[in-house]
N, C-alpha and C positions, 0 to 999 in steps of 0.2 A: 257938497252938502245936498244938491236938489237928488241926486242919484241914491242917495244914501236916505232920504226920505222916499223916496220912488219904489225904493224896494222894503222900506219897513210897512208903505202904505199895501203893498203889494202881497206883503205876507196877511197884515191884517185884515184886507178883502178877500183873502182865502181862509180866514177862518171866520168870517161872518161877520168883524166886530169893523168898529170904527180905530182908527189908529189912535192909541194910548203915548200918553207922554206925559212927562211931571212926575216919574216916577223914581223915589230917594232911598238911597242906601240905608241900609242899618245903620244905627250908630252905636254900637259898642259899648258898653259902661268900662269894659277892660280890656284890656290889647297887652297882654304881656310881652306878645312875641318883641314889639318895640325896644323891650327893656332888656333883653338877652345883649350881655356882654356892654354893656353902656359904659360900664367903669373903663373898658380897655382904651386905652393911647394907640395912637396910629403905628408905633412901631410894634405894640403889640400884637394888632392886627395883622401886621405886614407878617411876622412870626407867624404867627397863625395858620394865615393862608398859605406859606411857603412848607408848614409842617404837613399841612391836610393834601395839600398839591401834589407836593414827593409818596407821601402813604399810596395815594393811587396812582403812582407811576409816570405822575409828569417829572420832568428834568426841570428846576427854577431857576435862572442863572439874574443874580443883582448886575445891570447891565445901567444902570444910572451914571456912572463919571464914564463910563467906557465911551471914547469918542470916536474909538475908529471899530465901527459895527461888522465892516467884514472880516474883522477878528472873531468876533462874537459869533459870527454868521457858517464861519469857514468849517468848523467839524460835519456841518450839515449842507452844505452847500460847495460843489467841488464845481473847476470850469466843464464848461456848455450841460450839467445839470438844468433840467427843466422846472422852473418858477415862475407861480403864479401868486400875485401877490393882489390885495386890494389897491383901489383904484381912491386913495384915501390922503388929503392936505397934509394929516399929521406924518407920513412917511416921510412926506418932503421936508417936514421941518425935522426930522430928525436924521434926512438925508439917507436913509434904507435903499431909494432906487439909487443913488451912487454907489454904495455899498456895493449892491448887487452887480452894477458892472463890472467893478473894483474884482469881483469873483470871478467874471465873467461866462455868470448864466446866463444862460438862455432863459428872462422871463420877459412877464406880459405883466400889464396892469388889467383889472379884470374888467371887461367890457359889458352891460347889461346886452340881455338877447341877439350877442354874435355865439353864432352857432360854433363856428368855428374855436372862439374862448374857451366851451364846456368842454369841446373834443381836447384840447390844448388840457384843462383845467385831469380833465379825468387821466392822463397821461404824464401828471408833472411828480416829480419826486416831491416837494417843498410847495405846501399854502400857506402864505402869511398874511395875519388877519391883526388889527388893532380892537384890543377888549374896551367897551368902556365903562364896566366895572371889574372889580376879583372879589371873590365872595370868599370870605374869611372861612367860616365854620364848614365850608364843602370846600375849598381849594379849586372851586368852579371861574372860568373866565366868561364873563356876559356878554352876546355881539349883538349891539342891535346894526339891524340889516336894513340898507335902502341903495339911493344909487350907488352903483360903484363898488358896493359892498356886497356881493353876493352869496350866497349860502355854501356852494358848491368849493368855495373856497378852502373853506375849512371841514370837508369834508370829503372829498375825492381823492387829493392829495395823499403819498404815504406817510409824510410827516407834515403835522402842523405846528409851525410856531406861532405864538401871540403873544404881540406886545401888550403889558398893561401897564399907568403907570402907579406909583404907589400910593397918590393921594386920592385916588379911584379906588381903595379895597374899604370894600364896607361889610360890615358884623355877618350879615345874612341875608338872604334874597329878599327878606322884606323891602331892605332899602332897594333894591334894582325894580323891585315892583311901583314901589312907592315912583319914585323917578318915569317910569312907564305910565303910569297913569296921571303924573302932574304935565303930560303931552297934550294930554286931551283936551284941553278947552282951546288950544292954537291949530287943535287939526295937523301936526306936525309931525303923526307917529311915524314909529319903524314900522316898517311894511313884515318884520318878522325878528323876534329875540329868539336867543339858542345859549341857553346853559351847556360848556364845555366842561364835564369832570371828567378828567383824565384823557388817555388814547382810547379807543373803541374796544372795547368788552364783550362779551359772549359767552354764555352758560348755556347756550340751550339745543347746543350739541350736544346729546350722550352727558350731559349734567359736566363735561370738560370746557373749563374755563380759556375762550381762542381770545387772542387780541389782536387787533386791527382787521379783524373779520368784514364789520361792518361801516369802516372808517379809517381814519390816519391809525397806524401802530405806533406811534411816538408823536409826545407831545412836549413841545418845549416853549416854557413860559421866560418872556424877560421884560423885568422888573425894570422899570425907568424913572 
């Protein structure tokens, strides 16, 4: 906090003023966006997401009862294949780094600022990353990013899988925003969120549509 005053005092003595504070949001007489889709049921949702997800070219596989993951795993993941997965408690509870021996890749858990991870990370076939939302009405997976969870993950990679689970899909980004900003009074934020819609996209070749130009070229979401 002192750091984070330090530097707003710091802007505000370069523009001549004294530093401002106390200062409150609008308050809205109407917020529709809230009310988009409120009637849907969680299963509807889940529909949803999985229609919006497939249109733009992600693969959705319902991976919920399925207990042995290197089944799950194994079209996309062959032995000494290079993976980099997050460095994330929810793997282990759902046993992913077994799995992954079980294939036996070659991966790593993602290590913040070893140099040597990124080089690793930009070379591996396979980043797996845990969403912790799925956004219905775009078929987008939400990452918020901190330790252990690094960005590069799910994006260097030629394919990305993420796990979501299903009681995490909500209507529309509203909710993932709303969630992001109920951080704030604990000081606890992501150091960084990333809306994933689909595999990576490109138009701006010669107006021809490339994919995995500038990211993973396939994207495989499972449902848990």
């Amino acid at each position: 906090m002192a750091s984070k005053e330090a530097f707003l005092k710091n802007i505000a003595s370069h523009l001549g003023r004294e530093r401002r504070s106390g200062v409150k949001p609008p308050t809205y007489i109407s917020q529709p966006w809230d009310h988009f889709y409120k009637d849907m049921n969680r299963d509807e949702l889940i529909e949803m997401f999985i229609a919006n997800a497939t249109k733009i070219g992600a693969k959705v596989i319902d991976a919920e009862n399925e207990k042995d993951l290197n089944i799950i795993l194994g079209p996309w993941i062959s032995e000494n294949d290079q993976v980099i997965i997050w460095n994330d408690e929810r793997f282990e509870e759902l046993k992913v780094y077994q799995a992954l021996n079980q294939l036996k890749a070659n991966w790593k858990k993602w290590q913040d600022g070893q140099e040597n991870h990124l080089i690793f990370t930009e070379k591996s076939k396979v980043g797996i990353v845990f969403a912790d939302f799925g956004v219905a009405e775009t078929g987008s997976l939400a990452l918020f990013h901190g330790k252990g969870k690094g960005r590069s993950v799910s994006l260097l990679p030629l394919i990305s899988i993420g796990f979501v689970k299903k009681d995490t899909i909500v209507p529309r980004i509203t909710q993932v925003l709303k969630a992001i900003h109920q951080q704030v009074p604990s000081g606890d934020l992501t150091s960084c969120f990333n809306f994933i819609t689909g595999p990576s996209r490109s138009a701006d070749i010669e107006m021809d549509l490339s994919i995995g130009v500038h990211g993973p070229g396939e994207l495989v979401v499972l449902l848990i």
